[in-house]
N, C-alpha and C positions, 0 to 999 in steps of 0.2 A: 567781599566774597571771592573768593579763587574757585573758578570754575576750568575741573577735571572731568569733564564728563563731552568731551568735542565728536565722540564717533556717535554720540546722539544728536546730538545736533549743534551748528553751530551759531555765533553770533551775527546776525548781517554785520558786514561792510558797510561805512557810511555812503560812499562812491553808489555801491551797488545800490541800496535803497535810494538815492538821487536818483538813479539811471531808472528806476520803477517808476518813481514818479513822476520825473519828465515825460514818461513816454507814457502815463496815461492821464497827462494833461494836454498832452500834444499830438499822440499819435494814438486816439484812444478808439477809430472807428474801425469796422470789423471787417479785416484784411481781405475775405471775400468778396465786399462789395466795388461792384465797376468804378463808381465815382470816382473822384481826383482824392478824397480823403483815404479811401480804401485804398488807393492802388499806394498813396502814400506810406498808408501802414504797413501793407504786402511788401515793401520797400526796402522798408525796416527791418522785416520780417524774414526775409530773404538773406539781407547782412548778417542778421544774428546769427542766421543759419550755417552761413557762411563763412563767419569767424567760429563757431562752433566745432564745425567740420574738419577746422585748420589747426585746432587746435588737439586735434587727437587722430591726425593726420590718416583722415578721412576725405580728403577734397573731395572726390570724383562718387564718394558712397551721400548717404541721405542719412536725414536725422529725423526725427517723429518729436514733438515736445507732448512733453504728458507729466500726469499730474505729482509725479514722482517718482522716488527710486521703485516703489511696490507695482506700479502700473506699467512701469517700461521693463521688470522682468515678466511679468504676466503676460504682456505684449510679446516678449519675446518668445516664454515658452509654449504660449496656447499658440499664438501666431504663426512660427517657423512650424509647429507639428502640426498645425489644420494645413497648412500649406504645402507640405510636402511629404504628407500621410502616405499618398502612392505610390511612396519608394521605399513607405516599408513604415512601422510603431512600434521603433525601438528609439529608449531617449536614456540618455547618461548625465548622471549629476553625482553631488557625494552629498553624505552625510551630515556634512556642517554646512550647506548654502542659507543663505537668510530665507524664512519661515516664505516671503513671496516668490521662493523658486519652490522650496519642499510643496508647499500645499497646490502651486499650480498641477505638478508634477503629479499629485495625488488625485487629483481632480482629474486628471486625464488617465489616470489606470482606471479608473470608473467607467470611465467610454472607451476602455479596450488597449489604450497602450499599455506598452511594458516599460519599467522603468528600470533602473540599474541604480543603488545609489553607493557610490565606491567607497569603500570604508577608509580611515584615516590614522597613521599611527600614533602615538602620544606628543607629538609636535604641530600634530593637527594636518599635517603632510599627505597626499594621496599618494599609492606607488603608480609608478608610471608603467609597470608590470600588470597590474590588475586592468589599469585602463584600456593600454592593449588588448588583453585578453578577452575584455567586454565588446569590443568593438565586433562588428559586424556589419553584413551588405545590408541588413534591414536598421540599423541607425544612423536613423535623420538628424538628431540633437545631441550635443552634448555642452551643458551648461557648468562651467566650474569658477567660484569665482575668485576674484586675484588674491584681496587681502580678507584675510576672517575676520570679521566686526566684534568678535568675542577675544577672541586670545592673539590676534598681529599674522597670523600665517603666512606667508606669502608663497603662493602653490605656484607649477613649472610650468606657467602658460604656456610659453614656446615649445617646450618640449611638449606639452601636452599635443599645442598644435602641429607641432611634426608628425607627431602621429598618426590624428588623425585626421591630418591632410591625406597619407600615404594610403587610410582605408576606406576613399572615395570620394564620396559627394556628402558628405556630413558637415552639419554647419557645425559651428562653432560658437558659444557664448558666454561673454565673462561680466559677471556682476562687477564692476569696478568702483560702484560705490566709498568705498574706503578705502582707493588707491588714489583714485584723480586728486593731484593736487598736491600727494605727499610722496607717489612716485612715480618715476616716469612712464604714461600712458597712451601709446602708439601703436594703435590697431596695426599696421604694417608689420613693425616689431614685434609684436606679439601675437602676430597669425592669428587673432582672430576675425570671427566676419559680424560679430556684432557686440558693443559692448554697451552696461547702463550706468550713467551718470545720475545724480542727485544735486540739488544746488544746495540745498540747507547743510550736504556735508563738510562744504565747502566756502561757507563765509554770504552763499547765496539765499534765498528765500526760500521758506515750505513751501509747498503745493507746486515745485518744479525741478521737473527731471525730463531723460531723455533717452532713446534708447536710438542710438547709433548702429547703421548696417550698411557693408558695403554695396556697391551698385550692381552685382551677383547674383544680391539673394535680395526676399522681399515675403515680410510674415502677413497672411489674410490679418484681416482688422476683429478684434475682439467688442469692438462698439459700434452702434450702427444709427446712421442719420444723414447729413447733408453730406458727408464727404469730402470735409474739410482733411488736411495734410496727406494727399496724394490716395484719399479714401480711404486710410489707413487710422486713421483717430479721428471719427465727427466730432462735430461741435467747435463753435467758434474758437480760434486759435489767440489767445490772449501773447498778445506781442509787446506788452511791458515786463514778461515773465521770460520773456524770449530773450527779450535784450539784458533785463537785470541776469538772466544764467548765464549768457557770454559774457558779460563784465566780471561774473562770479569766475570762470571760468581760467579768462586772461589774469585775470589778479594772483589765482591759486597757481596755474601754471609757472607764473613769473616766479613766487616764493617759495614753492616747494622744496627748492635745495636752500635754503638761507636760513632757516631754523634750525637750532643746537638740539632736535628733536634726539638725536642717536645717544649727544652725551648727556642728557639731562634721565634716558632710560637707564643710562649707564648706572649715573649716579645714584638713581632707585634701586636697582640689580644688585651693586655692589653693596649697600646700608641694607638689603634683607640679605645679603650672605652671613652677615651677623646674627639674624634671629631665627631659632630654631621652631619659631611659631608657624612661620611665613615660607611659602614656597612660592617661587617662580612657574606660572603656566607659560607664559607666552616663550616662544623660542627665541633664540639668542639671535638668530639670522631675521627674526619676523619685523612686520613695519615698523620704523622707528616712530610713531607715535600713539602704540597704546600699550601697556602692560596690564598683563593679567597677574594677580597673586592672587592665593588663597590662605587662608588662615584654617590653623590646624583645632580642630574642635570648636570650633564657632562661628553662628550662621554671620553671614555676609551681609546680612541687614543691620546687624547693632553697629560693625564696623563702620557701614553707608550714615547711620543716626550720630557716632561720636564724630567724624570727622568733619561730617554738618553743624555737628556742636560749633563747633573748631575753626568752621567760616569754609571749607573745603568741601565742594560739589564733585563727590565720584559716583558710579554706580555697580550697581550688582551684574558682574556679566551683561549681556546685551540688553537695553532697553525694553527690548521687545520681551523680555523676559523676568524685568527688575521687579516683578508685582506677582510674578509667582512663589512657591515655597519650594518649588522642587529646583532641580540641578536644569541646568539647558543644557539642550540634544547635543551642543557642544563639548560643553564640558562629560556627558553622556559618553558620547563616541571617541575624546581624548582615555576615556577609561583612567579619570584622576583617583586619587587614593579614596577611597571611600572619607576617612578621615581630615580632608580636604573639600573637599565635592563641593556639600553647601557654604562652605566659607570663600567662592570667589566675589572679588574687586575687579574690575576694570577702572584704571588710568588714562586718559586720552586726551594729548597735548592739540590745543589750536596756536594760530598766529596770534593770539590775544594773550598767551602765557610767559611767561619768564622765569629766567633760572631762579629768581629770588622765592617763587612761587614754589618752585620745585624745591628747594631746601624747607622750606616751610612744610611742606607734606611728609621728609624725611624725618623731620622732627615730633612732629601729631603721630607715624606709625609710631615711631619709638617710644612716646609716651603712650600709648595706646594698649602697643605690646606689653609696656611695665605693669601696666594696669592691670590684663589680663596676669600677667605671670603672677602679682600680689595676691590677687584673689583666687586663687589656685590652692 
């Protein structure tokens, strides 16, 4: 089976699964506790943290482990806006953020904040015009994130944060979920003041993510108990998830640039300029490892069933999405050809793929497309 489907999620690392297990055969008592076994895992716990930190050059900021990508944006946006509501409830994001910034986001105009969500033009792009424009002395937040997990985007962090560095005291936060790992992701560099990682996007385990914030800023806690990580996330602190996400972490970092990820999209790009079924969503400048197509009068689900025929795991648009009938908010806000809409694919290369992998897919569309054209 050739599995195209990696910005859902990906395969552990066998390293990484070792590194879980060792450490809760060994280091498995609850880093809270004073004993010699506790202060041992706190130990651990501490390193993890600490190559974590190093790695998204963060040293001197803090990291929270949480139970994923969806919890460390939630953290971020209820958190940074109960924490610094005093200075005003105004919060910026766009259109196409994944569903746990939209719906936090939604959940807090209910209790009186104002939201902003900035529109996008058909490359899935924000303008850096509109966002200035939004900006204001009453906003605290503004949440955008790097790569879009639907069609590859890669929006103008830096510029972004130039911005709105210059319009005060407003934090800054970037969903990085689908950058860590495939490009390079440097809080400093990218001016912002918090950003969230996922391990399972990354070669690491579900149920571990993390939501990185420099030593500046600091969001109230959206759970509430013993006050474990700096009383910012209760509940015991599982520190074989800790150490298995900085091994995920190190590995991705290392390989990020060593995959033929740019020309293997290439080579899908160029074999649909041949077919007049098939259109290009994702942009030509966006991450090198997902492409978005859409097929012209045909839903994206029989596509998703033949190429499963075929031994090829792709999906419909985002995960989060693959089990509905309608278009996602993405594809929505790209404003695609109506004629295209319900016919998107998402492509999504891991470290586990190969170009041989990738000609094989170039082959199943093509048959695929013959197929449609026959029966036409």
């Amino acid at each position: 089976m050739i599995y195209f489907d990696n910005s859902a999620t990906t395969q552990p690392d066998e390293s990484v699964l070792e590194s879980f297990i060792a450490a809760n055969l060994r280091f498995y008592a609850n880093p809270a506790s004073i004993h010699q076994m506790g202060r041992e895992a706190e130990v651990l716990l501490k390193r993890s943290k600490e190559q974590m930190l190093e790695l998204v050059d963060n040293e001197d900021g803090e990291v929270v482990i949480t139970s994923g990508g969806t919890e460390a944006n939630n953290l971020a946006i209820h958190g940074f806006a109960q924490a610094y509501k005093s200075r005003g409830n105004h919060i910026i994001t766009t259109q196409i953020e994944h569903p746990s910034i939209l719906n936090a986001c939604r959940e807090l105009e209910k209790d009186g904040f104002e939201v902003d969500y900035l529109s996008v033009d058909e490359q899935g792009l924000i303008s850096l015009q509109e966002l200035e424009s939004k900006l204001k002395k009453e906003t605290i937040l503004v949440s955008i994130m790097h790569v879009n997990n639907e069609i590859g985007t890669i929006q103008p962090i830096q510029q972004c944060a130039e911005l709105i560095k210059r319009s005060g005291r407003t934090i800054f936060h970037s969903d990085c979920v689908q950058s860590y790992g495939k490009l390079s992701v440097s809080m400093r560099s990218l001016g912002v003041d918090a950003i969230t990682i996922s391990a399972h996007k990354i070669n690491g385990l579900k149920g571990s993510g993390a939501l990185f914030f420099k030593n500046n800023v600091k969001p109230n806690a959206i759970n509430f108990g013993g006050g474990q990580e700096n009383g910012l996330r209760s509940g015991t602190v599982s520190v074989p998830n800790a150490v298995s996400m900085a091994k995920a972490m190190r590995i991705s970092a290392e390989q990020h640039e060593r995959k033929n990820y740019r020309n293997w999209k290439k080579k899908i790009i160029d074999a649909c300029a041949e077919i007049e079924l098939v259109k290009v969503v994702s942009p030509d400048n966006a991450a090198p490892h997902i492409i978005s197509l859409a097929f012209k009068s045909i839903n994206g689900e029989v596509a998703i069933n033949y190429f499963q025929e075929k031994g090829i795991i792709i999906s419909t648009s985002s995960a989060c999405f693959s089990k509905s009938k309608n278009a996602s908010h993405v594809v929505e806000a790209i404003d695609l050809d109506k004629k295209f809409k319900n016919g998107v694919i998402r492509i999504s290369f891991g470290n586990t793929n190969t170009e041989e992998e990738v000609d094989t897919f170039i082959t199943v569309l093509r048959e695929f497309v013959e197929l449609i054209e026959r029966g036409k």
